[in-house]
C-alpha positions in Angstrom: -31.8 52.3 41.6 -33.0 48.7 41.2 -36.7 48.6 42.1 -38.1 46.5 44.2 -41.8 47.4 44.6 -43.7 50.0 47.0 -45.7 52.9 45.3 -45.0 56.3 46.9 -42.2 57.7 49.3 -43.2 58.5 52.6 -43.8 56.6 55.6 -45.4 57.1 59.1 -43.8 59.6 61.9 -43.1 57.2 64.3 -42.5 53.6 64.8 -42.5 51.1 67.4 -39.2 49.2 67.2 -40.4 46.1 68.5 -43.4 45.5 66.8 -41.2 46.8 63.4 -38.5 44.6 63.8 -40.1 41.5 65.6 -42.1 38.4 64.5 -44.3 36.2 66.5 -41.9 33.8 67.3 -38.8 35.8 67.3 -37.7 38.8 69.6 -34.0 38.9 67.9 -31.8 40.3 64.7 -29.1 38.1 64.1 -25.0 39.0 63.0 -23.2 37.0 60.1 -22.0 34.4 62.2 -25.0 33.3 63.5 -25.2 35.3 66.8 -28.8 36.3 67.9 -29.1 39.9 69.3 -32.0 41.0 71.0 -34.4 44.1 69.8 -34.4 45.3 73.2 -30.7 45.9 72.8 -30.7 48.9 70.3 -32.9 50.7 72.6 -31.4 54.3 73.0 -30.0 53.6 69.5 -30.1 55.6 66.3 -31.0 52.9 63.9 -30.5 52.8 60.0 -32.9 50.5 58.1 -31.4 49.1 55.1 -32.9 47.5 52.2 -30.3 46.3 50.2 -29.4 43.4 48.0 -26.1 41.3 46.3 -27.5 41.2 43.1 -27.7 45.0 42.7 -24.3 47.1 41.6 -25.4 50.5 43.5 -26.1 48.4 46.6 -22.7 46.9 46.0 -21.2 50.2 45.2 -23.0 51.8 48.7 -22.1 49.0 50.7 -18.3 49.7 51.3 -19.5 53.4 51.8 -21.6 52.6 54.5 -19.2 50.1 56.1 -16.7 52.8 56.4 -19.1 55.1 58.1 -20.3 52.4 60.2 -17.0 51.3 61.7 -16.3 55.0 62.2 -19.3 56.1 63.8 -18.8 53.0 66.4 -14.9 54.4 66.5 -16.5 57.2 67.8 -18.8 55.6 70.6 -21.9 56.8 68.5 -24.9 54.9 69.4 -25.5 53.8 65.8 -27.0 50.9 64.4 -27.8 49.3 60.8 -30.4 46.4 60.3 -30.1 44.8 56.6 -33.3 44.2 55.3 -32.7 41.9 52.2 -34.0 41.8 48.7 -31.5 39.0 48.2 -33.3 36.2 45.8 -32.2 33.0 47.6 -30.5 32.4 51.1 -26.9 31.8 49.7 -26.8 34.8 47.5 -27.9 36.9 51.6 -25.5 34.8 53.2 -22.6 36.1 50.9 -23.6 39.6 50.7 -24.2 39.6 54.4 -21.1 37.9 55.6 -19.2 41.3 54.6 -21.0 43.6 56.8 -20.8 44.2 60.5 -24.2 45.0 61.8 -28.1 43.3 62.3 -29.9 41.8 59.7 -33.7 40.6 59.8 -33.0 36.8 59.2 -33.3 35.5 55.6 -36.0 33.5 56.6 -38.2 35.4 58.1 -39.9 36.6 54.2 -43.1 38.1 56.0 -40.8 40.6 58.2 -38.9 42.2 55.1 -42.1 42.0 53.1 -43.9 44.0 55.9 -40.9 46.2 55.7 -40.9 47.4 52.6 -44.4 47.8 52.8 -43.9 49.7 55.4 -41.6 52.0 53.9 -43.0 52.2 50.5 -39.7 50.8 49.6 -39.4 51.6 45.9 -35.7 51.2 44.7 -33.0 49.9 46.5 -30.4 51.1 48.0 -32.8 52.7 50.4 -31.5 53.6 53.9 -34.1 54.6 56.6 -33.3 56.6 59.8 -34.8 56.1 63.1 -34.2 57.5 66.2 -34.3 56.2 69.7 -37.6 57.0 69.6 -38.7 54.7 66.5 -38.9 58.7 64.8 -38.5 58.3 60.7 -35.3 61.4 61.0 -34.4 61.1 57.1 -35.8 58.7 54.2 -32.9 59.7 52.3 -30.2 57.9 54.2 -28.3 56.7 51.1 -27.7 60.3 49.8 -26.9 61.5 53.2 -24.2 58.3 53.9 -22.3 59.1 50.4 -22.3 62.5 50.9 -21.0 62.9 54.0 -20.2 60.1 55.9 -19.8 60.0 59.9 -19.7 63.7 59.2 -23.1 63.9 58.6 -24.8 61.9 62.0 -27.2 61.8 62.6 -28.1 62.3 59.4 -31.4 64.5 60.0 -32.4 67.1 57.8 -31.3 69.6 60.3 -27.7 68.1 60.2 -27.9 67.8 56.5 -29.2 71.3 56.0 -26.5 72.5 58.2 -23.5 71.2 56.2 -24.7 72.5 52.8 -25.3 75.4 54.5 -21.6 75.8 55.3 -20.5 74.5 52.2 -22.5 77.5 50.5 -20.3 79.7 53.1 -17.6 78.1 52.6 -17.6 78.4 48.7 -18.3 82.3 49.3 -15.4 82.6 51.4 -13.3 80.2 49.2 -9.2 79.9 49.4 -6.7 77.9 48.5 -6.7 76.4 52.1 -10.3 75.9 52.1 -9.9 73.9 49.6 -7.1 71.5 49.9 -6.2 71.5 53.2 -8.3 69.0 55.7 -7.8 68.9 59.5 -5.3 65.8 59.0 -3.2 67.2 56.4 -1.6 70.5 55.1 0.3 69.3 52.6 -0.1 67.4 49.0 2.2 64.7 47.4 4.7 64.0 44.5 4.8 60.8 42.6 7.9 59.8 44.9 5.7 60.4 48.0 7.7 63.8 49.2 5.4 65.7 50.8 5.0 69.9 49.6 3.0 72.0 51.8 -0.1 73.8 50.2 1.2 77.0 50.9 4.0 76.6 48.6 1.2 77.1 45.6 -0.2 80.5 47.3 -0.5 83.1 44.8 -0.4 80.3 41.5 -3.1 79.1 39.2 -4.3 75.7 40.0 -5.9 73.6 38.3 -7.5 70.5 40.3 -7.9 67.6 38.1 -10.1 64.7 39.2 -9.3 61.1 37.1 -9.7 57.5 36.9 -6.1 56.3 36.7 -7.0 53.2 33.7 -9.9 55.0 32.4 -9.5 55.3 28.8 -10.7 58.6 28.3 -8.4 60.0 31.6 -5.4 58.0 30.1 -5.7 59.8 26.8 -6.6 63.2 28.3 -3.4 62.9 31.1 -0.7 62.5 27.9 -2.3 66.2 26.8 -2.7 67.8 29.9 1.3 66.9 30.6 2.5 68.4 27.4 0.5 71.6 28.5 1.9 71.4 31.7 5.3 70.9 30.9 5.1 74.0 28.1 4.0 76.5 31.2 6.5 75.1 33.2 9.2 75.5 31.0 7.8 79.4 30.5 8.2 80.4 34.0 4.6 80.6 35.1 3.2 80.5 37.8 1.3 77.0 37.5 0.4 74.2 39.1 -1.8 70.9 38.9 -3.0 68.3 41.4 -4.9 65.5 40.9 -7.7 64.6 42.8 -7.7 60.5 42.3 -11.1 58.9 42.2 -9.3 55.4 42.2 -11.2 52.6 44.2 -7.4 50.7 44.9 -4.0 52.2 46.1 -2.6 50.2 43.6 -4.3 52.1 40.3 -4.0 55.4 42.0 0.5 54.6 42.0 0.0 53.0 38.5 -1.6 56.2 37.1 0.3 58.7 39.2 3.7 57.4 38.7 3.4 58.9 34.8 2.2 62.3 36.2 4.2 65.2 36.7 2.3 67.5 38.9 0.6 66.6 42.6 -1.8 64.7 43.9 -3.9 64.5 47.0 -2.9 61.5 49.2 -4.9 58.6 47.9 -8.2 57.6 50.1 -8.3 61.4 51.7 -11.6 62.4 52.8 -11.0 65.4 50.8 -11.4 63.9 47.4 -15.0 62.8 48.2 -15.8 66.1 49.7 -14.4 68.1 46.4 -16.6 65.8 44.5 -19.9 67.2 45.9 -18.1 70.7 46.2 -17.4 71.2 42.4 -20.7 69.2 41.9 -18.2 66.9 39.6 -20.7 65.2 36.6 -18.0 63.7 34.2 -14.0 62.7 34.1 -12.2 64.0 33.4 -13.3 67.8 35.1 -10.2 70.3 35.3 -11.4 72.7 37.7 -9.1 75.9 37.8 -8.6 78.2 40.4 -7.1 81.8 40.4 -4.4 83.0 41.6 -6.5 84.2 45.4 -7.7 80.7 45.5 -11.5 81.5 44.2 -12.9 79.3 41.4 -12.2 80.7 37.6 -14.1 77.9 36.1 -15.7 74.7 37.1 -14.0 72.6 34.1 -11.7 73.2 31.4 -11.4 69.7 30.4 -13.7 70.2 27.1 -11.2 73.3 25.9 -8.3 71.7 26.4 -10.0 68.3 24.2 -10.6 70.9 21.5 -7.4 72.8 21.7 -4.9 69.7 22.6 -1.2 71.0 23.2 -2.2 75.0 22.1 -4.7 75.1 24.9 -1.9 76.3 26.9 -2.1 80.0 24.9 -4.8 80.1 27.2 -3.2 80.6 30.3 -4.3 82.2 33.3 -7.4 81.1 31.6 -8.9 84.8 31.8 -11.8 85.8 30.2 -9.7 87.7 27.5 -7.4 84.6 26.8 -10.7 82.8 26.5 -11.9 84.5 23.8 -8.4 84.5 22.0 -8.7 80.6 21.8 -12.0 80.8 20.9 -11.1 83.4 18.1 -8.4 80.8 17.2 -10.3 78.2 16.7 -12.9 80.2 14.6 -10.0 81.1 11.9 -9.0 77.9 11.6 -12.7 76.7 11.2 -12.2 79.2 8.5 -9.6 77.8 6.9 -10.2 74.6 7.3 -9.5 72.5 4.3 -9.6 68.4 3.8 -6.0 68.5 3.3 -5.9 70.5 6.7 -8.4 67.5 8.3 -7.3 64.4 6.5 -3.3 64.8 6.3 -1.1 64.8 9.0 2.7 64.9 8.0 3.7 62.4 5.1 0.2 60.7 5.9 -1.6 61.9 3.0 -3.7 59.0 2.2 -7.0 57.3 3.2 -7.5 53.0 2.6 -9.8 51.1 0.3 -10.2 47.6 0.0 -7.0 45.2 0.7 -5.1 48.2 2.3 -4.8 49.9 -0.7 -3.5 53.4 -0.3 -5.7 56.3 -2.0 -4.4 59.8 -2.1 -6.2 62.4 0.2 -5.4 64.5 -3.3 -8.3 62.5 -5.3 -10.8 63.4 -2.6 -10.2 67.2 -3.0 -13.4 68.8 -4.7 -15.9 66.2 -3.5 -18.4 66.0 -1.0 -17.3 63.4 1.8 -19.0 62.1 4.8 -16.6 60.8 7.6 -18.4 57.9 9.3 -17.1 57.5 13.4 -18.7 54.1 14.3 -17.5 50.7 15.5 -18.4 47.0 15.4 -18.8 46.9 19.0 -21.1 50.1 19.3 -24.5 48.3 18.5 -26.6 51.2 17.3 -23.6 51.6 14.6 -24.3 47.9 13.3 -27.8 49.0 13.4 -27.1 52.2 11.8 -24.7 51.0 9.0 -26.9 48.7 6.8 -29.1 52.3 6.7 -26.1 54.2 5.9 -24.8 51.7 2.5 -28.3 51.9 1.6 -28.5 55.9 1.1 -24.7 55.6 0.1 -25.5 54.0 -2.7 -28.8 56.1 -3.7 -25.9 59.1 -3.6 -23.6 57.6 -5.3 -26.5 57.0 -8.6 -26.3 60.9 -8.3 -23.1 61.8 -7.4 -20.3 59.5 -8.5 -17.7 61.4 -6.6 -19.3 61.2 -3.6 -17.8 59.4 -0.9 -17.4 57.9 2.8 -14.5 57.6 4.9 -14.4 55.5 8.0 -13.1 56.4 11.1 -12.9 53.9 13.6 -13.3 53.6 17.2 -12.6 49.4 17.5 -10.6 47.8 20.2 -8.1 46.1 17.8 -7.1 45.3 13.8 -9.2 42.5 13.1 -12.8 44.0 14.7 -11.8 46.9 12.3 -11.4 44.7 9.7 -14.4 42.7 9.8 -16.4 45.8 10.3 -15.1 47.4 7.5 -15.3 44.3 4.9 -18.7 45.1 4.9 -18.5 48.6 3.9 -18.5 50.0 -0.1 -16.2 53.2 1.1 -12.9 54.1 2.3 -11.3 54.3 5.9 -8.5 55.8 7.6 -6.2 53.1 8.8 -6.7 51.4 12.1 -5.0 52.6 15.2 -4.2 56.2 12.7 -3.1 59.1 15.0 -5.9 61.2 12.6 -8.8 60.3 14.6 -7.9 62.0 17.6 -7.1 65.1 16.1 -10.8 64.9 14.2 -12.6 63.5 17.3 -11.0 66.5 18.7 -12.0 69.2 15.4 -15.9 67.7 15.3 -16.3 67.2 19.5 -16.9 63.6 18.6 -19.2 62.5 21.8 -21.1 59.5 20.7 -21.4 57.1 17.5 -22.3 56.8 15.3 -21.9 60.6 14.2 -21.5 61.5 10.4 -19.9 65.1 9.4 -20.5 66.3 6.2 -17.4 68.3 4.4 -18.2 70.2 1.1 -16.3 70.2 -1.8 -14.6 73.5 -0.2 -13.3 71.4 2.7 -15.5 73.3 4.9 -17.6 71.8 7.4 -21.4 71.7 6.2 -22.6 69.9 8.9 -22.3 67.5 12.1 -25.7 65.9 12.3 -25.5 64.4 8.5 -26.6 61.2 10.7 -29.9 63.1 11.5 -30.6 64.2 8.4 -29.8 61.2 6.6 -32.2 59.4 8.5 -34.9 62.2 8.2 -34.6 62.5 4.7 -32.7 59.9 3.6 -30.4 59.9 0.5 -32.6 63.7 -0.5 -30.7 65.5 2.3 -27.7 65.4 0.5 -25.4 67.6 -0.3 -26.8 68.0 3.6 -26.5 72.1 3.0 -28.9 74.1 4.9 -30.3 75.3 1.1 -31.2 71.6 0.6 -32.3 71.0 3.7 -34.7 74.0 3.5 -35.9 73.0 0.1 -37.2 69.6 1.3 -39.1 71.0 4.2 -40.8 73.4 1.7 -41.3 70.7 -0.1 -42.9 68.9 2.6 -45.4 71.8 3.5 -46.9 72.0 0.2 -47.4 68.3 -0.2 -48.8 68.4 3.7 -51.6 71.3 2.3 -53.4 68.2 0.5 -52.9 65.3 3.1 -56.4 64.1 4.9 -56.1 65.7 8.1 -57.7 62.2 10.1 -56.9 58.7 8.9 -57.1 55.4 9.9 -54.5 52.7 9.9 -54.2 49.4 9.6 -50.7 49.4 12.3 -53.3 50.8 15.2 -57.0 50.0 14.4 -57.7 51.4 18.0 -58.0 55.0 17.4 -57.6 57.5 14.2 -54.8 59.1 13.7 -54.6 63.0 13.3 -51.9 65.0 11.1 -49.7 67.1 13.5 -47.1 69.7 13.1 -44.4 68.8 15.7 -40.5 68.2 16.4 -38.7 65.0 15.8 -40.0 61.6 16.7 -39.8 57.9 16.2 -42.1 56.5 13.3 -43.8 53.6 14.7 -44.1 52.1 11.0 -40.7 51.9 9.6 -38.7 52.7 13.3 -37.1 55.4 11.3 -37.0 59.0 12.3 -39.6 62.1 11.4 -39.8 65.7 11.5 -42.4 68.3 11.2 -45.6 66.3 10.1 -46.7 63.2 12.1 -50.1 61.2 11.8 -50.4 61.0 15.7 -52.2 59.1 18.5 -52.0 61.6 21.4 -53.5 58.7 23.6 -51.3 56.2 22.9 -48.5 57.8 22.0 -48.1 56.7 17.9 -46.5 57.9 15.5 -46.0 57.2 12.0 -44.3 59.1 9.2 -47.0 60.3 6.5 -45.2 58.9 3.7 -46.2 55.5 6.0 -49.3 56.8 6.8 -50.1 57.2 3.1 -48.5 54.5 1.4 -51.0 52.0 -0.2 -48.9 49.4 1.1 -49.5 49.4 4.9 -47.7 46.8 6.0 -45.6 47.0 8.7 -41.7 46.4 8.2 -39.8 43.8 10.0 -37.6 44.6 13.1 -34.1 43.2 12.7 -31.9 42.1 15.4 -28.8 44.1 16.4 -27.9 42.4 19.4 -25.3 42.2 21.9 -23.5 39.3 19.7 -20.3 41.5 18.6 -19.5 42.3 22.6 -19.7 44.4 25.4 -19.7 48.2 25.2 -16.3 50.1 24.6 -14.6 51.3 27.9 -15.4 55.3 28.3 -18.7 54.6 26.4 -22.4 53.9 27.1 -24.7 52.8 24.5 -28.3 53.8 24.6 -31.1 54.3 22.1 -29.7 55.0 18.6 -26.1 55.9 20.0 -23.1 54.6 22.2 -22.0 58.3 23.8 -19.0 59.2 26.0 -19.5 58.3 29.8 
């Protein structure tokens, strides 16, 4: 939510509609064209208070929600009524936000009103939607949740109401079926991507997976080309399968675009239903594959990470039983097992990584050496942050270990980001655009970068937070094995036996600073990370490392800037903190 000021939730029983909604001088709300409307006239009404604003994107995204539910509530002959109480910075910016919606508004001008308002309602964060009854009675403060959950289905949106409908869903969910699930009172049937219609009891007695995607969504794209392959394999075996999607598409036009490649079902696009199976599978990511057994009940809430892991063979695991679980998952363990870097880094006759210029190094020459692969990108700004870090260890290793190396993997939209990002790196890459990284993002569970995975000189995996432990320990951690890793934390509690156990610093003069066993944090010194010993304000929350704490040298090192200049975010990613993870 954007805030908007207010300090606690709450707000008194009952109001009196007048004196809420009126001024001095003014007795009326007024429509987007102008039109005055009287207070007096939403008398008998239940009223919906809501503080909203243009400049806001869940306001924006609520908006079109609430219109719907609006227009069907007055459908209805429901005596329902919304007054838009702006947050809107200038009178243009409420004019244009306003001249989309079909109820009340308190007039732009009247500042003192909406001020009062909020006030009022302790309005902290916006969207915020207030319902009143006839009476002026507060019935739920937690309009917005109760609008995009349910819609017109859920008025008049008490608690009662609301109550009443998860209470059913709960029943519902015990009693689940097939039917329960994908038929609605409007529709009995689902859809092919030539619009034929096939009734849902054709798929009585099958195993159904519903999958909910973003047709144009990157990570849905690349997931749908999989999931088909699987598809088609059972198919083609006789079983007793089926798929339908359950679109999340804001426009008609994306939902044809993306279901026009897929061969399974679909449920019509803008059906209630797809909302309403949202909330019901409590849906947190896309893509979900939700699969249901052959009597309709739930088998599990989403396969979509097995089938990332096991691409095309995740199809050994149909009926997705328990017991074919745990074959996959025994699978995967004996290739773990065997897993070699010829195994990871050749695929076909692509046996060969890049240096400099595009020149072609055998996978062979690697063979025997311990190799970091490096997943980052020049658009991910915690990996340009990250990467001056990473050359700098690289090259302490390197003084050690002369076969040591790095490979980069890149996530970049196109060849010449990847090329300017990689210019600046002393390693090797896989080529842009290589069909390799899929299969690794796939091998490691690649959810966020920058991630380095550490492979022995065995092939074997040693580890999958190298990044961690590189910035821990720096260039020490390596070979990153748990034996070395083990040794520099002994290390580190004998040397911690003769640190002074209070000290003061010159980086905070307010308070002393006390030695503390604890988990990771964020040196305050150097804005590199720590583990197990921190010189520690409690009261102000600082941190610094105790090779900062006791370094004669106390000053502080300079922050650089690793800004927003390369570009926005990757589609499918969000960047925050020290890493640009999967939405």
């Amino acid at each position: 939510m954007a805030g908007v000021g207010g300090d606690d939730n709450g707000a008194a029983c009952r109001h009196d509609l007048k004196s809420l909604l009126a001024a001095d001088e003014r007795d009326f709300l007024v429509r987007n064209n102008g039109d005055q409307v009287k207070i007096a006239n939403l008398e008998g009404k239940t009223i919906g208070l809501y503080f909203s604003a243009s400049w806001c994107p869940p306001c924006r995204r609520f908006t079109p929600k609430l219109i719907e539910t609006y227009g069907k509530l007055s459908s209805e002959g429901k005596d329902f009524e919304v007054v838009f109480v702006s947050a809107d910075r200038d009178e243009d910016s409420f004019n244009g936000y306003f001249a989309k919606m079909p109820w009340l508004a308190i007039p732009f001008s009247d500042t003192k009103a909406r001020d009062r308002l909020d006030e009022v309602f302790k309005v902290r964060g916006i969207p915020h939607l207030v319902i009143l009854d006839a009476s002026g009675e507060v019935l739920n403060e937690e309009g917005v949740q109760a609008v995009g959950d349910y819609g017109s289905e859920g008025y008049p949106f008490t608690l009662e109401k609301i109550n009443k409908l998860k209470e059913d869903e709960e029943a519902a969910k015990r009693e689940q079926t097939l039917q329960t699930v994908l038929v609605s009172p409007s529709r009995d049937y689902l859809i092919l991507n030539n619009g034929n219609q096939v009734p849902v009891s054709e798929l009585e007695g099958k195993i159904v997976c519903l999958y909910f995607s973003v047709s144009g969504f990157q990570p849905c794209d690349e997931f749908t080309l999989v999931l088909a392959k699987i598809y088609r394999t059972l198919k083609e075996k006789g079983e007793s399968f089926e798929v339908v999607m359950v679109s999340l598409d804001d426009e008609e036009s994306s939902f044809k675009e993306g279901f026009a490649g897929m061969p399974w079902l679909a449920i019509p696009f803008g059906d209630e239903s797809c909302k309403k199976l949202v909330r019901y599978f409590e849906l947190r990511t896309i893509p979900t594959l939700v699969v249901l057994g052959s009597d309709g009940k739930t088998l599990h809430s989403n396969i979509a990470e097995l089938v990332e892991e096991h691409g095309e063979e995740a199809w050994e695991g149909f009926p997705f039983s328990q017991d074919k679980m745990d074959l996959l998952a025994e699978k995967a363990k004996a290739k773990l097992a065997a897993q070699s870097l010829e195994s990871l880094l050749v695929s076909g006759e692509i046996d060969y990584v890049i240096g400099k210029d595009g020149v072609q190094i055998p996978v062979s020459e690697l063979m025997g050496k311990n190799i970091l692969l490096y997943f980052s990108a020049q658009w991910c700004g915690p990996c340009r942050a990250f990467l001056p870090k990473l050359i700098e260890e690289y090259r302490k290793i390197k003084d050690k270990d002369s076969a040591f190396e790095v490979v980069f993997i890149s996530s970049d939209r196109d060849q010449k980001s990847f090329e300017d990002f990689f210019s600046g790196m002393p390693w090797l890459a896989l080529p842009f655009g290589d069909e390799r990284k899929k299969s690794l993002n796939r091998v490691f569970k690649i959810r966020g970068i920058p991630s380095l995975v550490a492979i022995g000189p065995t092939g074997r995996t040693v580890t999958k937070d190298a990044k961690l432990l590189l910035m821990i320990h720096g260039a020490d951690a390596y070979p990153f094995t748990e034996e070395r890793i083990k040794e520099l934390e002994d290390q580190l509690e004998e040397m911690a036996k003769g640190w002074p156990e209070k000290l003061k610093h010159d980086l905070h003069e307010e308070h002393e600073l006390v030695l503390i066993r604890c988990g990771k944090y964020g040196c305050d010194g150097c804005d590199g990370l720590g583990d197990k010993w921190s010189y520690r304000c409690t009261e102000c929350n600082f941190d610094l490392h105790p090779r900062c704490a006791l370094a004669e040298d106390k000053k502080k090192t300079g922050e650089e800037d690793h800004g927003e200049e390369q570009g926005k975010t990757e589609e499918g990613y969000v960047c925050d903190g020290d890493a640009c993870r999967k939405a």
